[in-house]
N, C-alpha and C positions, 0 to 999 in steps of 0.2 A: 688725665684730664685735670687742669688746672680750677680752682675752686671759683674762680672768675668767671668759667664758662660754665661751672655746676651752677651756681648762681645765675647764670645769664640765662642758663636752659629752665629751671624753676621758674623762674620769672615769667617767661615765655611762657609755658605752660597752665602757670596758675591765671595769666590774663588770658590768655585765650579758654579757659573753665568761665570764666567770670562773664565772658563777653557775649558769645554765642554758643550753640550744643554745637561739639565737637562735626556731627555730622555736615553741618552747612558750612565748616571752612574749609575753603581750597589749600592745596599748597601754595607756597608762598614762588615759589620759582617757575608756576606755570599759570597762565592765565586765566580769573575767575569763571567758572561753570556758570556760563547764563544761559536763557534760553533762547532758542534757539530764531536768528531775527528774521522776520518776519519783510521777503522782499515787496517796494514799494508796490501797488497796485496798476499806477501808470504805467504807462510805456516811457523804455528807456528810450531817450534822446539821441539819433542819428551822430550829431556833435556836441560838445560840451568848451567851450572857452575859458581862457584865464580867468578872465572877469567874473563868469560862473563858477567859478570854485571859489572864486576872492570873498562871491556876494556871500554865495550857503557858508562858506567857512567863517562870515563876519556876522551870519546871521546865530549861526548853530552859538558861536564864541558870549553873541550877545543875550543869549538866553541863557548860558550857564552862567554868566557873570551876576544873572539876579538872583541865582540861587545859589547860597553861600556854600552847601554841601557838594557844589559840582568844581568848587575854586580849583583844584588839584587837577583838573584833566584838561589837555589839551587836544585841539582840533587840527588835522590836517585834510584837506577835500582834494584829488585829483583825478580829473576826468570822474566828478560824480560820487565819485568815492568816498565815502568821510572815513576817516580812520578816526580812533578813538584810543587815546594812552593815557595814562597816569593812574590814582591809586584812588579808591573810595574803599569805607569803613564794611561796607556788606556787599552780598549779592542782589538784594534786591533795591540799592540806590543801584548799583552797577548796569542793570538791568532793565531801571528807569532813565538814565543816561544815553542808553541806546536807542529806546521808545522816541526818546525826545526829537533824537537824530537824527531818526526814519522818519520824522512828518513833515520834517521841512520841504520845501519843493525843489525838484529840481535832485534831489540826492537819490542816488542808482543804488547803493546797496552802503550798507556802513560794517566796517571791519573793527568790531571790537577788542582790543588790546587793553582794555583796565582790568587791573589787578587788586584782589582785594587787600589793602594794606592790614599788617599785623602786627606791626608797630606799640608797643604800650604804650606811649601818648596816646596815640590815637584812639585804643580801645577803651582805654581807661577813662571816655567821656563819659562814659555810664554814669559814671560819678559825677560830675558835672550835672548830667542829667537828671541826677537825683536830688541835689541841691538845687535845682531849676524847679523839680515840683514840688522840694519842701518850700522853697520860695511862695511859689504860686498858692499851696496850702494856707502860708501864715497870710497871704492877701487878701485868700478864701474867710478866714475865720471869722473877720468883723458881718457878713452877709449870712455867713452859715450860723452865726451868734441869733443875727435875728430871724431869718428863717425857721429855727428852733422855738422863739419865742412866741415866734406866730402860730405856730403848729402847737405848743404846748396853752398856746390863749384856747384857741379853736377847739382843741381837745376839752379842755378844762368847761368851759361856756357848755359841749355835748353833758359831761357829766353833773354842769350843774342844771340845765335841761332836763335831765334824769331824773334828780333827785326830789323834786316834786311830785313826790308821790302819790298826793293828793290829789294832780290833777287827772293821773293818770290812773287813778284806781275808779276815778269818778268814770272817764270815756270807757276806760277796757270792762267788758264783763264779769272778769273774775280775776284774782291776785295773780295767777300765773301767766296771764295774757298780758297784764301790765310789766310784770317783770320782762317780762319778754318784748313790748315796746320799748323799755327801758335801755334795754342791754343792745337793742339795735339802734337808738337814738347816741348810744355811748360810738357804741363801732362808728358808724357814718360820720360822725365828728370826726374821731380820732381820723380817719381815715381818711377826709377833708383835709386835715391839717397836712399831713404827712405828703397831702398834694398840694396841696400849695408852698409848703416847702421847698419839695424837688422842683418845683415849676421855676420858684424864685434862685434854684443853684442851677437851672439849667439840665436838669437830671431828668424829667419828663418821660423819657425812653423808659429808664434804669425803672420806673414806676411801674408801666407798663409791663415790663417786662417779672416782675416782678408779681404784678396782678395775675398774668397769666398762669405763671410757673404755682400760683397759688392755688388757680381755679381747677390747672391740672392734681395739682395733691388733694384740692378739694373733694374731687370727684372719686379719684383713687381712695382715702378714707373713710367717704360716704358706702361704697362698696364694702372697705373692710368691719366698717363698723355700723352696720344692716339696722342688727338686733339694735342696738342702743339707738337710733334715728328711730327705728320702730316706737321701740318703748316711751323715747320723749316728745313723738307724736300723739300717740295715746294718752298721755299725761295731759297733754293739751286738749285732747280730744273728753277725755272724762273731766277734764277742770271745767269745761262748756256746756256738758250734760248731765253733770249734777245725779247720778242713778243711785245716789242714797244718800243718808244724812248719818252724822255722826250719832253711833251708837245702837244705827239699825242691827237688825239680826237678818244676817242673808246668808243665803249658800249661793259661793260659786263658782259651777262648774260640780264639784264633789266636796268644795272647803268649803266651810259654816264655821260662822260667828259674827259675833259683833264689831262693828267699825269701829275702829279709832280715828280715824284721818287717812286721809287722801294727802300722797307726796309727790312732787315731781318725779318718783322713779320707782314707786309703791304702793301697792294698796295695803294695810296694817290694820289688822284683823286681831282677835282678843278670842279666840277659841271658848268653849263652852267650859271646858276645863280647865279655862284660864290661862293659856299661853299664847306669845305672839304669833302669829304668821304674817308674813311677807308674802304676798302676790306680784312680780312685773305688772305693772299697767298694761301692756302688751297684751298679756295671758286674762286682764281683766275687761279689755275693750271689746276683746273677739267672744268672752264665755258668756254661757246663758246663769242670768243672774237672777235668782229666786231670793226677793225681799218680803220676809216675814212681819216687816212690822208694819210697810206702809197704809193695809187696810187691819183697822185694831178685831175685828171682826174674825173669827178663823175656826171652820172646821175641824172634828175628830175623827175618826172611824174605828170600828174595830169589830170584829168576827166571832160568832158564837155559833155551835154547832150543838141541836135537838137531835133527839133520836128520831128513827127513820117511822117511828109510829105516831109519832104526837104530830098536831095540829101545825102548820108553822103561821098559820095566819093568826092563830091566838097566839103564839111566842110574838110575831112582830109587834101586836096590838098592844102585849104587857111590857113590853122592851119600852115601846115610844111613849107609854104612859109614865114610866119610869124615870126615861129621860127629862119627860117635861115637869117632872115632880123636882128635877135636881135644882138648887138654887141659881148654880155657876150656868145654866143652859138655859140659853137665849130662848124666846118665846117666838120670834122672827128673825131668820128663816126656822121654822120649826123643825122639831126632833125627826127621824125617817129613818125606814129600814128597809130591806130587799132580802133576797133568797139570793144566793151570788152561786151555791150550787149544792145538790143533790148527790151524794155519797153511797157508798156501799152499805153504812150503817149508822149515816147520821144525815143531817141536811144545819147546810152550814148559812145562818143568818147573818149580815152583814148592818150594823146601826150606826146612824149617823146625828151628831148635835153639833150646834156653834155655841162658840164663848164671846166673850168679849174680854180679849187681854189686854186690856188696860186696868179688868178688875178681879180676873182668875188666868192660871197659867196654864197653857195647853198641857203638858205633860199630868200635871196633877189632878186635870179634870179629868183626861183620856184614863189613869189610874181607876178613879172612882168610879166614873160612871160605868165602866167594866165590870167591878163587883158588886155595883148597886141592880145593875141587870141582870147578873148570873145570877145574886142569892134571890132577887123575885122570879125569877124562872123557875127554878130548884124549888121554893116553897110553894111554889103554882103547881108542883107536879113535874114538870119535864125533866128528861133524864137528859144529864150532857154526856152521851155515852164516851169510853174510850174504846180505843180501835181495837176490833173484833180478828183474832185470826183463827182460822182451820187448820184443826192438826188431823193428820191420817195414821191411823195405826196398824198395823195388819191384823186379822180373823182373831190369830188367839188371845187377843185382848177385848175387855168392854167397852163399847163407847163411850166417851166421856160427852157429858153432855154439852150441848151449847145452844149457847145464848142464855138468858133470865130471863123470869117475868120484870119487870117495873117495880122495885122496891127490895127485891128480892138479896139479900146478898150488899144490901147499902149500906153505910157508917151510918151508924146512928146520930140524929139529929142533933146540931146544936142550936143553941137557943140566939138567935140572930136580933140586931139590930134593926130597928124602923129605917125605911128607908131616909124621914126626915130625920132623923137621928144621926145618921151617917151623915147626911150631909153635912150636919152641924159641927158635927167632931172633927170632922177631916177640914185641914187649912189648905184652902183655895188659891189663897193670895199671889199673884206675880213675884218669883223669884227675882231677888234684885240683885245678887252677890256680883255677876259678872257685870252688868250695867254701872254698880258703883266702882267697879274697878275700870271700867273705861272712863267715866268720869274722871276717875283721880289719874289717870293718865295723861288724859288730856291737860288737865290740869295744874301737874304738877312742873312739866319745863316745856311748854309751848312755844316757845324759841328753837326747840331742838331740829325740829323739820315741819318747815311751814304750809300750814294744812291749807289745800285747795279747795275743802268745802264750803260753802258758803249758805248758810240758813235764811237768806233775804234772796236765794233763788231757787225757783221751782223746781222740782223734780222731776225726772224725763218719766 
């Protein structure tokens, strides 16, 4: 083989990779694969004349003459017949060739003979073609220039719409509501633009289509990302209901401590101990929320257990004298006590006082008022017995005895404190340690994650 025709076979080959997929070219020496024509619907004509094949064949001739892509093929008709020869670039001008040919009137069936030409002139318009729409692109640019300009105005006007924060913080209820008018006043802009853009190139569909394919991901997202729509629902949903203030002491759910701030994606919590916790807003919209500081007022209790002989209505009597004696115990709602239950060898009394914390702190009161009750009970006489067991021994041992009288078998007395005395001594005060460290937390980079609570709204 002569390098002429290795070259000439290359050549061949690389323009027909270039032109169309290998599968939709025919061979070159048999007639293009189209489909299959379609006979006219009329009824065929008894006779057929010169003149009628002169007219269809001058009709057929004058329809391909206005379309430049059909220049190559010529028309022969007889008796009805159109025959169809010469070369077109694919199978589907080839194809539409034939269509054309079958609707003229008067024609009985058409015998297609066009072959798809494989020529590298011919194929090689591609190129052509491609310079035709870098053409058309550089005509594009001066309109798509401003098209842009307009979409990027539109846009631009959305975000400075936005940025008046002031007027929006004034309508929205609370900072997160407004951010979030914000960021929707931004999208609808932008989004404005970007249509009136395509409107002005003509692209309208592509937008469309485009909106769809988005709505579809949309929905598909929203599915995969449940939890996080949860949680920045709840964010909105607690930035509206305000269910504590910065600094409260609350438990919830099983976590306790004090607020720091409410986040778009957290509640931040300052533990008793002093460490952070993080909550999902999610995990805090749905849990039951026990806020200890919003009434300054707050109950103690605590349990104390007399021997099964003594009085218990004079233990309660000198318990709530006791209580009312203490300085930190509120005078309304007054001290109380009950019998909460009856034992094998004791009867356990249950005493109740309120504080006011705002000017004593429930742990240290609960502390005190506990030993200021037990050592007046103890010096009044009552025994706080401990738990009694029966041992069994067999015959050749003595019984050991059980039980005591009352005193019998006691520590010997120490010398106690007045009740007013105790109370004097012992420091009452509101622990502040964690409260000043939520303070300075807040306080030190308030910028870091911007707090949703709001002190100029009410509490739910």
């Amino acid at each position: 083989m002569s390098e002429l025709a290795v070259l000439r076979f290359l050549t061949i080959l690389i323009t027909a990779l270039l032109a169309a997929p290998l599968a939709a070219v025919p061979s070159v020496t048999t007639p293009a694969e189209t489909p299959a024509a379609k006979e006219p619907a009329a009824e065929i004509a008894q006779e057929q004349d010169a003149a009628g094949d002169a007219r269809i064949e001058a009709r057929i001739e004058g329809i391909f003459s206005e379309l430049p892509q059909f220049g190559t093929v010529t028309v022969t008709v007889r008796e009805g017949v159109v025959t169809l020869a010469g070369t077109l670039p694919d199978a589907e001008t080839i194809a539409r060739a034939e269509a054309i040919a079958s609707r003229v009137s008067g024609v009985a069936t058409v015998e297609n003979r066009i072959r798809r030409d494989l020529s590298i002139e011919r194929n090689l318009s591609i190129i052509g073609q491609a310079s035709q729409v870098a053409s058309d692109t550089l005509a594009l640019l001066p309109l798509l220039g401003i098209a842009a300009i307009i979409a990027a105005l539109v846009g631009g006007f959305g975000y400075l719409l936005a940025s008046f924060g002031f007027v929006w913080d004034r309508i929205a209820p609370n900072a997160f509501l407004a951010e979030l008018i914000r960021t929707a006043i931004r999208f609808l802009f932008v989004v404005g633009g970007l249509v009136i853009a395509l409107d002005m190139l003509g692209a309208g569909a592509l937008l469309g289509a485009l909106l769809g394919g988005a709505g579809v991901i949309g929905i598909a997202l929203g599915f995969a990302m449940r939890d996080t729509v949860e949680n920045y629902v709840a964010s909105l949903m607690l930035s509206l209901r305000q269910p504590f203030r910065p600094n409260d002491h609350v438990l919830i759910d099983d976590l306790e401590g004090r607020v720091i701030r409410l986040t778009s994606r957290a509640t931040i919590l300052m533990t008793l101990e002093g460490n952070h916790l993080r909550i999902p807003n999610s995990q805090v919209f749905k849990a039951v929320i026990l806020n200890y500081t919003r009434n300054p007022q707050r109950r103690f209790d605590f349990e104390l257990g007399i021997d099964a002989d003594d009085d218990p209505r004079e233990a309660m009597t000198l318990g709530i004298e006791v209580l009312a004696g203490l300085a930190f115990v509120l005078d309304t709602p007054p001290p109380s006590a009950r019998i909460v239950n009856v034992g094998d060898s004791n009867i356990v009394i249950q005493f109740f006082g309120w504080i006011d914390q705002r000017d004593a702190d429930w742990f240290k009161s609960r502390s005190l008022a506990i030993a200021a009750v037990k050592d007046a009970l103890e010096e009044a006489g009552f025994a706080l017995p401990e738990p009694i067991y029966r041992l069994r021994f067999d015959g050749r041992t003595d019984p050991l005895p059980i039980g005591r009288s009352r005193g019998e078998g006691r520590a010997p007395e120490r010398p106690r404190k007045g009740r007013a005395a105790l109370s004097e001594a012992q420091d009452t005060k509101p622990e502040s340690e964690i409260s000043e460290l939520v303070e300075a937390e807040r306080s030190t980079d308030p910028a870091q994650e911007r707090d949703l609570l709001d002190e100029h709204r009410p509490v739910e």
